[in-house]
C-alpha positions in Angstrom: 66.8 87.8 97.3 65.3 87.1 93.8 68.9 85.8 92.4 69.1 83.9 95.0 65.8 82.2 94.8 66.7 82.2 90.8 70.2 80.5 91.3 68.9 78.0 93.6 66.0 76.8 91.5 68.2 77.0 88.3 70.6 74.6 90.7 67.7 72.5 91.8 66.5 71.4 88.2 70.2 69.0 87.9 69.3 65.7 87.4 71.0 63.0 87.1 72.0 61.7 83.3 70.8 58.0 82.0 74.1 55.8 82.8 75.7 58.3 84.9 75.0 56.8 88.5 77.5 54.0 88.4 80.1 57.0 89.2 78.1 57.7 92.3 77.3 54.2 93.4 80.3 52.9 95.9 80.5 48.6 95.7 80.7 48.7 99.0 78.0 45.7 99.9 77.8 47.8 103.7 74.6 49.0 104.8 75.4 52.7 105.7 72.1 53.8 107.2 70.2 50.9 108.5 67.8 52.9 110.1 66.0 54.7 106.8 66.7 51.5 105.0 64.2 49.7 107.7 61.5 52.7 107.9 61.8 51.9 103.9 60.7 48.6 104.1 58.9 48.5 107.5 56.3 51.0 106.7 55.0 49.9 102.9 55.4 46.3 104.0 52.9 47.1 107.6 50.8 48.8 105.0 50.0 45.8 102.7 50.0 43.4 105.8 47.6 45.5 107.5 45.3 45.4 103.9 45.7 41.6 104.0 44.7 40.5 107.3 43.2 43.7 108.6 39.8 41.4 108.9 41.3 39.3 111.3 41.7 41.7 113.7 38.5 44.0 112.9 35.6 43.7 111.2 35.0 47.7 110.7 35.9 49.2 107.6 36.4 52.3 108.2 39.1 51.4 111.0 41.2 49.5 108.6 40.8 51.8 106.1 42.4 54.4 108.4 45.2 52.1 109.3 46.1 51.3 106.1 45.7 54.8 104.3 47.9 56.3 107.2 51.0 53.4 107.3 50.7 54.4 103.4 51.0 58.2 104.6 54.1 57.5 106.8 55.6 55.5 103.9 54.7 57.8 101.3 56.7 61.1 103.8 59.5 58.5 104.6 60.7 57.4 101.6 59.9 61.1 99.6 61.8 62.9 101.7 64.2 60.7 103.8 65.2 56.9 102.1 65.4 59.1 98.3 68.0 61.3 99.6 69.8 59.0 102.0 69.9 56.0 100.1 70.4 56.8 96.4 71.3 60.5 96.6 67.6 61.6 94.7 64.8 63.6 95.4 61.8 65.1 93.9 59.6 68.1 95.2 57.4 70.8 93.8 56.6 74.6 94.3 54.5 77.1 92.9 55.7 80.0 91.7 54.2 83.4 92.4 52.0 83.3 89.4 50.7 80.1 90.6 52.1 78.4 88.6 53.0 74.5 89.8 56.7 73.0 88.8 58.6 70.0 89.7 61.6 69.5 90.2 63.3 66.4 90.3 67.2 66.7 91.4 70.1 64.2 91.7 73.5 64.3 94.0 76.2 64.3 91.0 79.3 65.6 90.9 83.1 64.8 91.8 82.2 65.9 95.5 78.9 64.1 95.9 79.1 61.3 98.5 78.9 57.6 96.8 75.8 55.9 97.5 76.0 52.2 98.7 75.0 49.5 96.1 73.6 47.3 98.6 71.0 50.3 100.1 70.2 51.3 96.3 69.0 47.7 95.6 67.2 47.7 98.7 65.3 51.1 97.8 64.7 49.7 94.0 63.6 46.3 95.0 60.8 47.6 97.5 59.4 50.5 95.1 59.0 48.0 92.4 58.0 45.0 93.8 55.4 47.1 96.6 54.0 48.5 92.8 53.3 45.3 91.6 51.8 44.2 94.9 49.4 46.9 95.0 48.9 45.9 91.1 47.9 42.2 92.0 45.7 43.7 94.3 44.0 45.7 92.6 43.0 43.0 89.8 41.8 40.9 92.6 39.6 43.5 94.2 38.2 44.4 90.6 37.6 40.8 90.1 35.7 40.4 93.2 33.9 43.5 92.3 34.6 45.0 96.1 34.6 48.3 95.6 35.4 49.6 98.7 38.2 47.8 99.1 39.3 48.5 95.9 39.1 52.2 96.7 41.6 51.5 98.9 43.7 49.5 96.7 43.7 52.7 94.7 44.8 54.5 97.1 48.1 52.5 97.9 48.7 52.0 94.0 48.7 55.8 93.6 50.8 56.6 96.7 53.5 54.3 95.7 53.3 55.2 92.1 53.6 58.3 93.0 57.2 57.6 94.7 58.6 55.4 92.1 57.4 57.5 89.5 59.4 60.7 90.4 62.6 58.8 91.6 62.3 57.2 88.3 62.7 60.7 86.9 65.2 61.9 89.1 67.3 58.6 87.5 66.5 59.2 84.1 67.0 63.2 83.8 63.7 65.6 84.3 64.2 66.9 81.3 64.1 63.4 79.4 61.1 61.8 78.0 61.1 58.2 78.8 59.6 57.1 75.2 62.1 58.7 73.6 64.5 57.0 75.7 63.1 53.7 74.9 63.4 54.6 71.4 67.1 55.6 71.6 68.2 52.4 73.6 66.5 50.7 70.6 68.0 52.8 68.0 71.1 52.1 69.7 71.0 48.3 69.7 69.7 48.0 65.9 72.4 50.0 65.0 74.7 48.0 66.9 73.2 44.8 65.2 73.2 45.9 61.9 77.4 46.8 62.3 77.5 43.6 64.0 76.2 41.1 61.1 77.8 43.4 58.9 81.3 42.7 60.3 80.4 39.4 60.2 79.6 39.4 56.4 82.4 41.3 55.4 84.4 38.8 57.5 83.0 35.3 56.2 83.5 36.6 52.3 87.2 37.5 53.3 87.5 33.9 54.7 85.6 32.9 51.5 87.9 34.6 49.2 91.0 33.5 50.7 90.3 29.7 51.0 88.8 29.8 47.4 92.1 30.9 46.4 94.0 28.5 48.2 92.6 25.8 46.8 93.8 27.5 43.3 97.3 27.2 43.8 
């Protein structure tokens, strides 16, 4: 029972490598599950419309705060543990081992016999993490700036349950075991070093040119 256990958290902990999910994203432009790719939108959309106009249709805070904190709830379930897995193969989760101890994991469908995710559903699931986070960003600048705290409470609230989301699928992306500074610092190690060949090819290139037409005009 304990291999087991062992073998599948030791299988759990794959993630998917930076720049390996092109080989498990299919062009196709199809939407293949309609359903979680509406519950994906639907929910985290009804939640910032029901923040925005929730004073047109009730005056008590507390009952807006409950709508909005629960369409956050359902969004936060749906996408977690539905639209992740369906829609770009990821998934994050956590469990606490028996010495109490708290781990995530953060896995990824690879492999020669993963299914291919559609293109068209991944930029759907991208597009309405990041542009809900930056939403709930606005947000929360104009509730500061009003100085309404209890609505910025909630603001809070939203901005942390979607971070939350993009956060770990972010990591599932990028590999768990991966920090994303040193990431950053790679790419950009990368690209200088690309640069640097670059103009150097170039320089080595123009005084070949230089050397040559200088002893053209010679003869």
């Amino acid at each position: 029972m304990s291999s087991n256990k062992k073998s599948l958290l030791e299988e759990s902990e794959e993630t998917l490598n930076f720049g390996e999910e092109d080989e498990q994203v299919d062009k196709d432009k199809r939407l293949r599950h309609p359903v979680a790719v509406f519950f994906h939108i639907f929910f985290r959309v009804s939640a910032l419309v029901a923040y925005i106009l929730c004073g047109w249709f009730s005056s008590s805070f507390i009952t807006n705060f409950v709508v909005v904190v629960l369409l956050l709830c359902m969004d936060f379930w749906t996408v977690k543990n539905i639209t992740g897995r369906l829609l770009v193969g990821l998934r994050w989760w956590n469990y606490v081992n028996e010495k109490g101890e708290s781990h995530w994991i953060y896995e990824s469908r690879k492999g020669s016999g993963a299914i291919k995710t559609s293109a068209a559903e991944a930029r759907v699931f991208w597009l309405a993490l990041v542009a809900c986070q930056i939403v709930w960003g606005i947000l929360f600048f104009g509730a500061l700036f009003r100085l309404n705290l209890k609505w910025l409470m909630l603001v809070i609230v939203g901005f942390c349950m979607n971070g939350a989301n993009l956060y770990g699928y972010v990591r599932c992306r990028i590999g768990a075991k991966k920090n994303i500074t040193s990431l950053a610092s790679n790419f950009l190690s990368v690209q200088l070093f690309k640069s640097m060949v670059s103009s150097a090819a170039k320089a080595a290139s123009s005084t070949t040119e230089n050397k040559q037409n200088s002893f053209g005009d010679q003869h």
